[in-house]
PAVO-865628 format. One line per field, with one value per residue (C-alpha): x negated, z, y negated. Coordinates in Angstrom, 2 decimals, always signed. Example, Ala and Ser with C-alpha at 12.3 -4.5 7.8 and 13.67 -1.06 7.14 Angstrom:
<rs>
X: [-12.30|-13.67]
Z: [+7.80|+7.14]
Y: [+4.50|+1.06]
</rs>
This chain:
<rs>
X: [+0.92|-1.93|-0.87|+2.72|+1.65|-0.16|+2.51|+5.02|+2.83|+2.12|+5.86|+6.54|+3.79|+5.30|+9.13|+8.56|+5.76|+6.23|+4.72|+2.25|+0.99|+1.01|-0.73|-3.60|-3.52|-3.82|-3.43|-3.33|-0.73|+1.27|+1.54|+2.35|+5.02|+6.44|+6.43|+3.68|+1.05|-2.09|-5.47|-8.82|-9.24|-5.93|-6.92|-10.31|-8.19|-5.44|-8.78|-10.29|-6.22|-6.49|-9.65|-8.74|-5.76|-6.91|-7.27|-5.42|-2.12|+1.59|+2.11|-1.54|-1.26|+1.58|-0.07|-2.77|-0.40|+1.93|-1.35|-2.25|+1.25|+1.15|-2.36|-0.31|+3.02|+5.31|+7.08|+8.04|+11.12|+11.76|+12.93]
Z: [-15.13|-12.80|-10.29|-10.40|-9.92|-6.89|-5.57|-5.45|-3.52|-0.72|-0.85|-0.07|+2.71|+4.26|+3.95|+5.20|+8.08|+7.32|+3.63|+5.19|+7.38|+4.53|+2.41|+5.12|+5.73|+2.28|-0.77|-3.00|-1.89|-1.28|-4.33|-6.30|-3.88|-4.42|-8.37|-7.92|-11.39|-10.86|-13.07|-11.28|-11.24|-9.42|-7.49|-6.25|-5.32|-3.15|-1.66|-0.32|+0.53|+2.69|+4.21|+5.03|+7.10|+8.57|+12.36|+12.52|+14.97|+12.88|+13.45|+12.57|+9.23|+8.10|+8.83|+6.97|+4.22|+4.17|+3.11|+0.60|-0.99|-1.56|-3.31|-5.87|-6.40|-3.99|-1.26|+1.42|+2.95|+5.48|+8.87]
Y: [-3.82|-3.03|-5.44|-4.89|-0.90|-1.72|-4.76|-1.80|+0.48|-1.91|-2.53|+0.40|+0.97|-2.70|-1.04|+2.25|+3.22|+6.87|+6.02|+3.96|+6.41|+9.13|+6.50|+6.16|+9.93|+11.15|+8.79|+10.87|+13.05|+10.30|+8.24|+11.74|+12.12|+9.18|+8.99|+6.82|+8.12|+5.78|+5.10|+5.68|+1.44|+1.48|+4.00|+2.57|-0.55|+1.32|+3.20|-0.65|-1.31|+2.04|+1.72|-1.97|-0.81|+1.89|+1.72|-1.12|-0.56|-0.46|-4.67|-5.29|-2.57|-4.94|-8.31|-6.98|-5.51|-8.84|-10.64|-8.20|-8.42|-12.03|-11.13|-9.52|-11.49|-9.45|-11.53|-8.85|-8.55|-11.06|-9.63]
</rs>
């Protein structure tokens, strides 16, 4: 369950910049926004997730994230 909770997050933050950026911005905020309800071992591993992307420009974010989807099982959406 853990790591289909945290495939769908980084889903998400691959699918939609605005949720990335919010994700980046303020975690927390963000997952409770989006229905996402997450235990404090999830949450350490979307703060590592967070802190890897951070800085990184919106094509390097999602290279990063692509990568860290395929970690957990998710294929992302090809373009």
């Amino acid at each position: 369950m853990r790591n289909e909770m945290i495939g769908a997050i980084v889903r998400r933050a691959i699918e939609h910049p605005e949720f990335r950026r919010r994700l980046i911005d303020s975690p927390q905020d963000a997952l409770k926004t989006h229905g996402f309800a997450l235990e404090d071992a999830e949450m350490a591993e979307i703060e590592r997730i967070r802190t890897s992307i951070s800085g990184s420009s919106g094509g390097d974010a999602e290279t990063k994230l692509v990568s860290i989807a395929e970690r957990y099982g998710v294929r992302p959406p090809q373009a």
